[in-house]
N, C-alpha and C positions, 0 to 999 in steps of 0.2 A: 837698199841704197839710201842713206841719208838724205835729207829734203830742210831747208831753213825753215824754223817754224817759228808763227807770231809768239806760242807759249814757249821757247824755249828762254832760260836764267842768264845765256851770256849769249856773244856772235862768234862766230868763226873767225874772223880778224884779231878778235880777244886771246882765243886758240892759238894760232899762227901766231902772233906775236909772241904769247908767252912760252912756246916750244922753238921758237927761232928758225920758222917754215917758212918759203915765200909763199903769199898770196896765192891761191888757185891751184895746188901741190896736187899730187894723183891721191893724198890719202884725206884727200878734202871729205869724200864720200865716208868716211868709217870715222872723222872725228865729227861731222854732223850726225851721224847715229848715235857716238856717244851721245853729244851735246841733248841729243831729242831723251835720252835714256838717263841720264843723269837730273834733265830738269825734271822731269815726272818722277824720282824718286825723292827729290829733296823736297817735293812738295807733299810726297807720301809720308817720309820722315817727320816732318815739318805738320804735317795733319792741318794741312792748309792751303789755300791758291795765294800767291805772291802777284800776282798781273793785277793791273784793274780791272774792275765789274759793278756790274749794280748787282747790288744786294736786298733780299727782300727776307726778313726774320724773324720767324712769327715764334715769341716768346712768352714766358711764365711774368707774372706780374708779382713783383716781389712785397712789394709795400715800402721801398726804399727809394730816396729820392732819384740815385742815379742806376746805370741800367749800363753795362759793360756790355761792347759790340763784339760779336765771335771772328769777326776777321777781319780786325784794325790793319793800317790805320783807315778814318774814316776823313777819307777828300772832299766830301760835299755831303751834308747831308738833307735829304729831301724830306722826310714827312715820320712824322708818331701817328698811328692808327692807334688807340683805344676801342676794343668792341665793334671795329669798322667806322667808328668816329674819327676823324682830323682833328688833331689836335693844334692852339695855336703855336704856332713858332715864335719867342720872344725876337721880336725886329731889333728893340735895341738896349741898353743896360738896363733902361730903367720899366722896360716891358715885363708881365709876366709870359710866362709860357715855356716851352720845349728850346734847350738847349745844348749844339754840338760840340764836341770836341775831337781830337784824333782817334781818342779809343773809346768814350762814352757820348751817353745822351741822358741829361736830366732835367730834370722839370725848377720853374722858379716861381712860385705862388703869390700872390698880391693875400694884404689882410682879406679882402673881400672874397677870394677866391676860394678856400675852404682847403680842406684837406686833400681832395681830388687834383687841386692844383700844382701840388708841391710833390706829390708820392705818386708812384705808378701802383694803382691799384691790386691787389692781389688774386689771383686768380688764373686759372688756366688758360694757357692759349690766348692769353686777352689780349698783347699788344705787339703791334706789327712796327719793325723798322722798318724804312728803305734809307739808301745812302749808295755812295760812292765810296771804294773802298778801291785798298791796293795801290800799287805802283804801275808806270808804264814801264814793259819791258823791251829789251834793246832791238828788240826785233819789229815792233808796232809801229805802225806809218799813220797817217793822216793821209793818205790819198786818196783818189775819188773811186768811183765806184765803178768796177768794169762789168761788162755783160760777159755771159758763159764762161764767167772766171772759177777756177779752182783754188778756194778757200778753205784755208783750215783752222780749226778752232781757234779762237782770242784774235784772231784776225780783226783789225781793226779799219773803218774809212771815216772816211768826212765826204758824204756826196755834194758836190757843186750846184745838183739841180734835186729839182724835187725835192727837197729840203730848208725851208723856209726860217728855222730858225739856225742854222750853220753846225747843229750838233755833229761829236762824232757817237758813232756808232760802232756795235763788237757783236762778233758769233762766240757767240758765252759756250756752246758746249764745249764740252769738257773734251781733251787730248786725241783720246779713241776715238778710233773709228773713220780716221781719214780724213781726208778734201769733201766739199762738198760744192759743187756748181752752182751758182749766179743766174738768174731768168737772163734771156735773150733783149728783156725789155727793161728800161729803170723802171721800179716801184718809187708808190707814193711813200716818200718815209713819214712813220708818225713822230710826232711833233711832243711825246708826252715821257716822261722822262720813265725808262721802266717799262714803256711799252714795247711791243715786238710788230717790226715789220717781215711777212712773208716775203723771201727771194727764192723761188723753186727750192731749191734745197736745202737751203739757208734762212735762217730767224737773226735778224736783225735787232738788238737792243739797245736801244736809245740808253746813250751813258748821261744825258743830261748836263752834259758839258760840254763849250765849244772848242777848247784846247786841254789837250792829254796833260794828268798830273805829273808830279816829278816822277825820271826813273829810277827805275828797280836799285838800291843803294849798292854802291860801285863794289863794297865788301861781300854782298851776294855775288854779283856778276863773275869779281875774283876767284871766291872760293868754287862757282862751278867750273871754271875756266881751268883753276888748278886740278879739280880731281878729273877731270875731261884728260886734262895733258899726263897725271898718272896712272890712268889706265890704259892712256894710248903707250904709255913708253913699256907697259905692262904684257904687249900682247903676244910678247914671244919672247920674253927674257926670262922673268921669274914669278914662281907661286910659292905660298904658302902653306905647310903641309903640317898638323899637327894633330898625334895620338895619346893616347891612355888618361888615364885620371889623376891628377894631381901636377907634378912639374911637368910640363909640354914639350916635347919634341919639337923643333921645326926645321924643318928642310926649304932651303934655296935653292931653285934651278937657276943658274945664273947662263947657261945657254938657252938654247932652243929646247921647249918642251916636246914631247913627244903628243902624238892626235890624241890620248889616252888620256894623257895627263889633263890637257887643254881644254878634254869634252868634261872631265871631271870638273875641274875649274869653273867653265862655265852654267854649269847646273847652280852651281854654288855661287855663283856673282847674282847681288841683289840689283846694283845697278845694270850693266848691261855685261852679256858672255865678253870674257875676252873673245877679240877679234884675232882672226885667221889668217 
């Protein structure tokens, strides 16, 4: 059975609407499984996570002034490590030092600053991002933090107490593997952007930011919403069947397939089996 998930690309009322369902329909259950099955494959397609995260990216040093992030865009960016060095961050135009943008990060050297300041030095493994990366997607809340709750990944809060600097916070692991429980008691959240607070079951990461960036771009949302709604009209009308080499056969089942056909079908669906 289908479950709302914070990583899922659209919501169920997206669903509904764009299929002309009322709200809370008995096939509510099998178009949230799509939904769960569809987002995790456009992110596989895609050879990417679309949600927000903090990102930590420990990369080759090129010798070139600027230095291209692997999973733009980049919402905040926090720190250039060199060698385990901090590097400065230019404060304002006329500063030298480390400069963000959505998709990179480069350096801006003063006359006195030498070569080191202008080029990220070359070499292995020598220099770490971190940043804020990603969109919020439609499903991520800012609400406070419950005990003995059942959380699933990219699950996001903002706790009210025990949290000093009002950040929100996210359960970064990744899709699989389920819910995972909440201690009985609030933990102390850390306060450092990138750090991870322990919650029984749950690791906590401070996103270093007090309010979620824009969301997930409504043309994503769309496009999963649509293929959600043609696989759902998919589940018992028609497949596509084609043999030999060269010009293709294809065969329409425009009624009901038969179990045979169906189990075949679903071996063969990347996104999720047609449904039953």
């Amino acid at each position: 059975m289908g479950v709302l998930l914070p990583s899922d690309m659209c919501s169920i009322t997206q669903v509904d609407e764009f299929l002309g369902l009322t709200p809370g329909n008995s096939d509510e259950s099998k178009l949230l499984t799509l939904i769960n099955g569809l987002s995790d494959y456009l992110e596989q397609l895609c050879s990417r996570q679309f949600g927000v995260q903090y990102i930590s990216e420990l990369r080759n040093g090129t010798g070139q002034h600027v230095m291209y992030v692997l999973n733009p865009p980049v919402q905040k960016g926090f720190a250039v490590h060199y060698l385990g060095s901090l590097l400065q961050m230019a404060l304002t135009d006329n500063d030298s030092g480390v400069i963000w943008d959505s998709e990179s990060v480069s350096l801006r050297g003063g006359s006195s600053k030498g070569l080191f300041a202008s080029r990220f030095p070359e070499g292995r493994q020598n220099v770490r991002l971190e940043y804020l990366s990603g969109w919020a997607l439609p499903n991520q809340t800012t609400n406070d933090w419950q005990s003995a709750h059942a959380y699933y990944p990219r699950a996001t809060i903002k706790p009210t107490s025990n949290n000093a600097g009002g950040f929100i916070y996210e359960y970064q692991a990744r899709r699989y593997g389920g819910s995972a429980s909440s201690a009985s008691s609030r933990p102390q959240f850390n306060q450092t952007a990138g750090s991870v607070t322990a919650d029984s079951g749950v690791a906590w990461t401070n996103l270093g930011v007090t309010t979620m960036p824009d969301v997930l771009p409504l043309m994503f949302q769309e496009a999963c919403a649509e293929i959600v709604a043609t696989r759902y009209r998919q589940q018992s009308r028609w497949a596509d069947v084609s043999s030999g080499v060269g010009p293709e056969r294809v065969s329409y089942f425009m009624g009901d397939m038969s179990a045979s056909t169906k189990a075949a079908v679903g071996i063969m669906t990347n996104v999720n089996p047609v449904l039953t």
